[in-house]
N, CA, C and O atoms as a DFTB+ gen file, in Angstrom:
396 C
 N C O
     1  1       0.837      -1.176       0.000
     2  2       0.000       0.000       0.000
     3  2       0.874       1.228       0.000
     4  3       1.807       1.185       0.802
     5  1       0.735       2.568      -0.910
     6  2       1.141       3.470      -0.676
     7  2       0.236       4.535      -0.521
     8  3      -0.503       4.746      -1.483
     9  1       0.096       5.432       0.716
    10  2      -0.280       6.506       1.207
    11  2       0.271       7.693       1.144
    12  3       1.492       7.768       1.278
    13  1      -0.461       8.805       0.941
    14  2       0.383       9.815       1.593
    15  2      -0.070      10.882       2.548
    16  3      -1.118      10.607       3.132
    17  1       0.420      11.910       2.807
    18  2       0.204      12.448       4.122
    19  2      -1.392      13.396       4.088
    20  3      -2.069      13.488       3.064
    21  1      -1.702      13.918       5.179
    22  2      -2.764      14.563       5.059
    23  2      -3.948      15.093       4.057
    24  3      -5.074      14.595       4.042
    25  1      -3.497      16.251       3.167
    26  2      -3.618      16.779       1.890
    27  2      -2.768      16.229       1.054
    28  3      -2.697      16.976       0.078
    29  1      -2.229      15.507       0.950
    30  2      -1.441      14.961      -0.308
    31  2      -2.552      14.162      -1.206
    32  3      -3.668      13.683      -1.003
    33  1      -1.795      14.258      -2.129
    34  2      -2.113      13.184      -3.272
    35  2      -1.421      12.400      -4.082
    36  3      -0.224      12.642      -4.236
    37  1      -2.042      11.286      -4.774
    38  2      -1.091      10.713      -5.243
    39  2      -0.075      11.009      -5.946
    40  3       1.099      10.721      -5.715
    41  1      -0.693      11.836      -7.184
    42  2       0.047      12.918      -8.150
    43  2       1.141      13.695      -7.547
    44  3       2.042      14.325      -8.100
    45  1       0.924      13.552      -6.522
    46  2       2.254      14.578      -5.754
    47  2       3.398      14.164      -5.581
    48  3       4.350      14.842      -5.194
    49  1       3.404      12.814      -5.901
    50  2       4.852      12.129      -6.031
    51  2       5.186      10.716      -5.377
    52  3       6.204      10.097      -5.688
    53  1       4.223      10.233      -4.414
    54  2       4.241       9.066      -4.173
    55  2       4.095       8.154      -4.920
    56  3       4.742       7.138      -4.665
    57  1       3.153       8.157      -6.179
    58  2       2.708       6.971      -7.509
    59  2       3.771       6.762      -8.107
    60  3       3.602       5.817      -8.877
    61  1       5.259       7.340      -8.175
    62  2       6.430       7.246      -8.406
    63  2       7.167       6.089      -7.817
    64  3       8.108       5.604      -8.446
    65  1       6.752       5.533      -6.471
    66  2       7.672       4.946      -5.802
    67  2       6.346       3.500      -6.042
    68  3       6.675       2.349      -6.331
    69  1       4.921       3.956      -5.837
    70  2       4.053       2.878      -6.453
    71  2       4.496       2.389      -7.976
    72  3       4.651       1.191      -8.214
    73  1       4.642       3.173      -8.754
    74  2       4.813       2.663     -10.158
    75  2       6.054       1.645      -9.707
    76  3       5.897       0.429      -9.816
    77  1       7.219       2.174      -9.226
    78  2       8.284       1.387      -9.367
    79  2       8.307       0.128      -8.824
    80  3       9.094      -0.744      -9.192
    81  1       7.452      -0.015      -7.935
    82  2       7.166      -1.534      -6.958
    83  2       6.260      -2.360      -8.242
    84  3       6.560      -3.505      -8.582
    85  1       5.251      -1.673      -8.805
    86  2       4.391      -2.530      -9.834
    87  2       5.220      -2.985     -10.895
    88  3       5.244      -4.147     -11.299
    89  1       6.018      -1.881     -11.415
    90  2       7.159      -2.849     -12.576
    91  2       7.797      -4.007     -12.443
    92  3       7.989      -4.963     -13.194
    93  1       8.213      -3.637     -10.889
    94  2       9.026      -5.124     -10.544
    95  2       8.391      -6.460      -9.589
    96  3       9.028      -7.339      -9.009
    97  1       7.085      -6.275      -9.657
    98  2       6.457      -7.444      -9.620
    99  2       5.140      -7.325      -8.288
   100  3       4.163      -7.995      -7.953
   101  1       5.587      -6.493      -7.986
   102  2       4.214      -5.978      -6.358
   103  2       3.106      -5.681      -7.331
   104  3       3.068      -5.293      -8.499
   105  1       1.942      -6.109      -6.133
   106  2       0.841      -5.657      -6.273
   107  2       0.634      -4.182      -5.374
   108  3       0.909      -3.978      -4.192
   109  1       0.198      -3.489      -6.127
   110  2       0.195      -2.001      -5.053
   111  2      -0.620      -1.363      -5.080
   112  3      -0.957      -1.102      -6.235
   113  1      -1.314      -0.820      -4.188
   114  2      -2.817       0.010      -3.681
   115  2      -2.330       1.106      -3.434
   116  3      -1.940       1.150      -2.267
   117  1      -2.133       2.203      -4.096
   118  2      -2.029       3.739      -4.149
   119  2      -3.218       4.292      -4.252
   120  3      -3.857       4.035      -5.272
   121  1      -3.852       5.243      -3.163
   122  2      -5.272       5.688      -3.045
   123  2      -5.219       7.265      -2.624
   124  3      -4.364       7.737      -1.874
   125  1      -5.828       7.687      -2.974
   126  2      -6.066       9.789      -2.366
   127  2      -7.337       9.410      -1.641
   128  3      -8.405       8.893      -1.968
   129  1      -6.753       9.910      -0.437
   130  2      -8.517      10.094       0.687
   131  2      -9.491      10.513      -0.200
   132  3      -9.307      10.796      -1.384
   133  1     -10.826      10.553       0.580
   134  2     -12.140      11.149      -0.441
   135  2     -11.743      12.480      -0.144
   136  3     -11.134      12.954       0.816
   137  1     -12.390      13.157      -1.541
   138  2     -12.102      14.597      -1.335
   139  2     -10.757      15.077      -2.114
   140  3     -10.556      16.291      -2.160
   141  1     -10.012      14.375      -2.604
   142  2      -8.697      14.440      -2.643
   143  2      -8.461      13.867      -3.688
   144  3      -8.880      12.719      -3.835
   145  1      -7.551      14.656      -4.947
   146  2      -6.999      14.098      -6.001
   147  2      -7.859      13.709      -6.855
   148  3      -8.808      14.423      -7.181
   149  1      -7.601      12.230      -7.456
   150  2      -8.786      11.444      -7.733
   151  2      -9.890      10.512      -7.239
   152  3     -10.476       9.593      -7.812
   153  1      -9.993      10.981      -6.096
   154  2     -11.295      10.217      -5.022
   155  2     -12.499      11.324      -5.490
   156  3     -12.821      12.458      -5.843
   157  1     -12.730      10.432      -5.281
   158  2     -14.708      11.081      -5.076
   159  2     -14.908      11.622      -3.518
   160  3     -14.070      11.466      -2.631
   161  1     -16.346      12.370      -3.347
   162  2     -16.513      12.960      -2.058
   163  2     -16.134      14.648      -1.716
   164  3     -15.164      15.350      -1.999
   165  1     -17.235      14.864      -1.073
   166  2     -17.101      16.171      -1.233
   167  2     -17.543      16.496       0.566
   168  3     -18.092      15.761       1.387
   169  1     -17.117      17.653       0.660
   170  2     -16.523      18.808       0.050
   171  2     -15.169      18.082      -0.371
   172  3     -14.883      16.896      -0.205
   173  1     -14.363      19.147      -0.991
   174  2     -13.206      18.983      -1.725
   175  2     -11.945      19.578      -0.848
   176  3     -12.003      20.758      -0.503
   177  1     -10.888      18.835      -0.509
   178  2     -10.008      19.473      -0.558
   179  2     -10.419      19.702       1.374
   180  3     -10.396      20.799       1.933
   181  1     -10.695      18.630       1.930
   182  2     -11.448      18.675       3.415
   183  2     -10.138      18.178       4.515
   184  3      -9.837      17.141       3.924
   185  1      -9.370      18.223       5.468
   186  2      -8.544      17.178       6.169
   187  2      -9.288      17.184       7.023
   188  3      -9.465      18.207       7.685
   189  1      -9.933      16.069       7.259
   190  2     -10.441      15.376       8.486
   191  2     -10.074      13.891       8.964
   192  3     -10.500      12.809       8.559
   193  1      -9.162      14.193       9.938
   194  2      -8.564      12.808      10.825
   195  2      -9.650      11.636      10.388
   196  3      -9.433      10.549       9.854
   197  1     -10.728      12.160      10.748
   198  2     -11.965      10.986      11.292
   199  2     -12.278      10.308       9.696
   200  3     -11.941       9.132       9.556
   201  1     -12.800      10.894       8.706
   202  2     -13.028      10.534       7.278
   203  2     -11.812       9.822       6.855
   204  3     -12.068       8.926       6.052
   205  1     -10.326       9.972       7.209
   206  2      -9.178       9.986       6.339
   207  2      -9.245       8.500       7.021
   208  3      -9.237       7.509       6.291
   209  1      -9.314       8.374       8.478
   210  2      -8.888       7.212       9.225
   211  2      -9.397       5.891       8.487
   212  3      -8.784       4.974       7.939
   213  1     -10.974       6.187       8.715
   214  2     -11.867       5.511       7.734
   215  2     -11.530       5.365       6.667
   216  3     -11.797       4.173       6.516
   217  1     -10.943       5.837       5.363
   218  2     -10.877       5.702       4.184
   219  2      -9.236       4.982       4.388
   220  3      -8.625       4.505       3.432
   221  1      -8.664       5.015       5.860
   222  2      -7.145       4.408       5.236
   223  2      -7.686       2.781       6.000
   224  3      -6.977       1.810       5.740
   225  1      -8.709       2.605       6.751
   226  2      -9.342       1.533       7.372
   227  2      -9.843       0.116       5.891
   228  3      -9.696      -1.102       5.782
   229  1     -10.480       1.278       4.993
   230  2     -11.206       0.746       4.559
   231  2     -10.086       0.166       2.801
   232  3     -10.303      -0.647       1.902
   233  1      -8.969       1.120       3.104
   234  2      -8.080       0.521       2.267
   235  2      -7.302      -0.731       1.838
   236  3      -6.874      -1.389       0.890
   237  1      -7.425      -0.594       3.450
   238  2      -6.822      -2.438       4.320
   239  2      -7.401      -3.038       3.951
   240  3      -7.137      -3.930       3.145
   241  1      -8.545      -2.723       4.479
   242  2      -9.506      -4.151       4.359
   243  2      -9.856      -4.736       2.886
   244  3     -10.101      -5.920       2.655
   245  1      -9.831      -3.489       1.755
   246  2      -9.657      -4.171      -0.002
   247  2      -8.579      -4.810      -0.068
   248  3      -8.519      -5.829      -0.757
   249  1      -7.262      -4.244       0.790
   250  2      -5.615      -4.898       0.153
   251  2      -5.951      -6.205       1.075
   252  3      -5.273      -7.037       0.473
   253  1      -6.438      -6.772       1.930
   254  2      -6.438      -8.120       3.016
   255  2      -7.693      -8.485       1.975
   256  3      -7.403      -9.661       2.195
   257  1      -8.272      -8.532       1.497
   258  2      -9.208      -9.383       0.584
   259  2      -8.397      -9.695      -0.398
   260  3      -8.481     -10.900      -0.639
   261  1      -7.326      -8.910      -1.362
   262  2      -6.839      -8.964      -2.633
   263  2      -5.171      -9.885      -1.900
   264  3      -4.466     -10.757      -2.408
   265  1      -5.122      -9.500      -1.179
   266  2      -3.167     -10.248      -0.721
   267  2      -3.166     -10.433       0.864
   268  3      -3.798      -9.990       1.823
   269  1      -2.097     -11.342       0.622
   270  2      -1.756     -11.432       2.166
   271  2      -0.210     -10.750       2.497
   272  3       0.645     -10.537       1.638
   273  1      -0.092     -10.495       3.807
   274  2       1.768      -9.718       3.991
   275  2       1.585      -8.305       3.402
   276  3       2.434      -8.033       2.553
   277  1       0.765      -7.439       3.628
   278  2       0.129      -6.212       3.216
   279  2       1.675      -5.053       3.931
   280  3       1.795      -4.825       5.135
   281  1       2.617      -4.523       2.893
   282  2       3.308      -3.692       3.571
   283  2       2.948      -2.213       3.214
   284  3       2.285      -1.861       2.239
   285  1       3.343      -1.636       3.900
   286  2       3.350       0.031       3.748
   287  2       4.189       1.102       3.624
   288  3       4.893       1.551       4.528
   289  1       4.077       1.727       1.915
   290  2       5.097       2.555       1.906
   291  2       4.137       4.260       2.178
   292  3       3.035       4.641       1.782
   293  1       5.084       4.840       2.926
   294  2       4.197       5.654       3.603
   295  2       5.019       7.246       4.029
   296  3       6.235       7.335       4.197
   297  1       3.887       8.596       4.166
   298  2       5.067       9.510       4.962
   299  2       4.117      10.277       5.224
   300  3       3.172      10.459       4.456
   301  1       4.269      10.897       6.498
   302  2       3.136      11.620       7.267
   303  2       2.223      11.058       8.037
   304  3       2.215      10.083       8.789
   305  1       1.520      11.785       7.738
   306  2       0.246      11.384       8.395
   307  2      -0.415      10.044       8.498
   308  3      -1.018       9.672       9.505
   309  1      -0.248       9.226       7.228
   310  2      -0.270       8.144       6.927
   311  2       0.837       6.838       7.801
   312  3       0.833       5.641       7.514
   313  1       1.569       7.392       8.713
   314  2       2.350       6.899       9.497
   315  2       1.854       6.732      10.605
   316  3       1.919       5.663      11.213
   317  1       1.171       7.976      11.111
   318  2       0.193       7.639      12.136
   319  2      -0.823       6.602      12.231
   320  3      -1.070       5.981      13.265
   321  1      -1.580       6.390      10.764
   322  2      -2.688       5.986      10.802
   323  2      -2.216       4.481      10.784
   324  3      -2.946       3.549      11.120
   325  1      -0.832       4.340      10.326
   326  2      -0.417       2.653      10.701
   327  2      -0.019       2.275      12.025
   328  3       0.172       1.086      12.280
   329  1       0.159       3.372      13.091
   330  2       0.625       2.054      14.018
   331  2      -0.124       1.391      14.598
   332  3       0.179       0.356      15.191
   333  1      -1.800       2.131      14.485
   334  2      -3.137       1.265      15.145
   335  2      -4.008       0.341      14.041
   336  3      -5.148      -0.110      14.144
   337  1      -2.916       0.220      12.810
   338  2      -3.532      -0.880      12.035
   339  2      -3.554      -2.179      11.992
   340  3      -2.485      -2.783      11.916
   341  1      -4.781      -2.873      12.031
   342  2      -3.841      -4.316      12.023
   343  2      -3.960      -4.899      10.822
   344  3      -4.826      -4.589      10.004
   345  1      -2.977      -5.894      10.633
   346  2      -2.465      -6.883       9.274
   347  2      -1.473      -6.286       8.130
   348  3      -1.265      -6.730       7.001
   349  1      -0.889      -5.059       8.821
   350  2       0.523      -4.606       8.323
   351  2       1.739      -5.322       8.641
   352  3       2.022      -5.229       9.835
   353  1       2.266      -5.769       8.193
   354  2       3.327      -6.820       8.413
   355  2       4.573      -5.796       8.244
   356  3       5.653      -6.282       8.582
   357  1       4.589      -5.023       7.974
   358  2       6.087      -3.957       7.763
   359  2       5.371      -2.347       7.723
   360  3       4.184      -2.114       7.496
   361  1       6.176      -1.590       7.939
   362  2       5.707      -0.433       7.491
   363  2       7.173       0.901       6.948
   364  3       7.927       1.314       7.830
   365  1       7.284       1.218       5.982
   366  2       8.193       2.158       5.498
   367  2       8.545       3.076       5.110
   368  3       8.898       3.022       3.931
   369  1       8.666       4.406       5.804
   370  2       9.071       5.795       5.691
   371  2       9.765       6.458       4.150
   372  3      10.787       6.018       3.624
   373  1       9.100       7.364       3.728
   374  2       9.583       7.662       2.517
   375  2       9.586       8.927       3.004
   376  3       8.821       9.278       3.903
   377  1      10.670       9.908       2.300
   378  2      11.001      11.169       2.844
   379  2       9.444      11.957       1.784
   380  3       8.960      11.488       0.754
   381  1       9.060      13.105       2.460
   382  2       8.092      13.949       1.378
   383  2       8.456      14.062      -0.666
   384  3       9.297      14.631      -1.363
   385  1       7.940      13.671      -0.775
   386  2       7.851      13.830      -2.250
   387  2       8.119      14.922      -2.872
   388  3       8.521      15.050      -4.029
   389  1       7.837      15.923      -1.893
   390  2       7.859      17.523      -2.265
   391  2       8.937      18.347      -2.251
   392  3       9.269      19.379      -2.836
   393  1       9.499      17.462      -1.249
   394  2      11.493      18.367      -1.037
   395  2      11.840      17.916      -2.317
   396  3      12.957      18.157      -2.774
């Protein structure tokens, strides 16, 4: 799974480090909260802990239907939302996309 932080989106530079895992053989779940990027949901452009939590909850639970050994490449906020996740088997810090 790759996440990114609060207001981020995928386009912002994380689908970079997703693309590169899919070339070489991962399956990878790169998602923008609702509201965000290419998600649906409105208002637009919203950070709410509570919606985001949920939508990174509900991410899991598609990647644990589709694979097992679910890791996480991740930075921000999205770091938080893993250490109370369960069925992450790893989790991995990527510096901001944006520096």
């Amino acid at each position: 799974m790759s996440c990114c932080s609060q207001g981020g989106q995928r386009d912002f530079g994380l689908h970079k480090y997703a693309d590169a895992y899919a070339r070489n053989g991962f399956a990878v779940l790169c998602f923008d909260y609702r509201g965000f990027g290419g998600s649906d949901g409105e208002p637009r452009q919203l950070v709410s802990p509570q919606m985001q939590l949920e939508d990174w909850d509900s991410a899991i639970k598609y990647a644990q239907v589709k694979s097992t050994g679910i890791r996480l490449l991740a930075e921000s906020w999205s770091l938080l939302l893993a250490k109370d996740s369960e069925g992450l088997m790893s989790v991995c810090k990527v510096g901001s996309p944006l520096i």
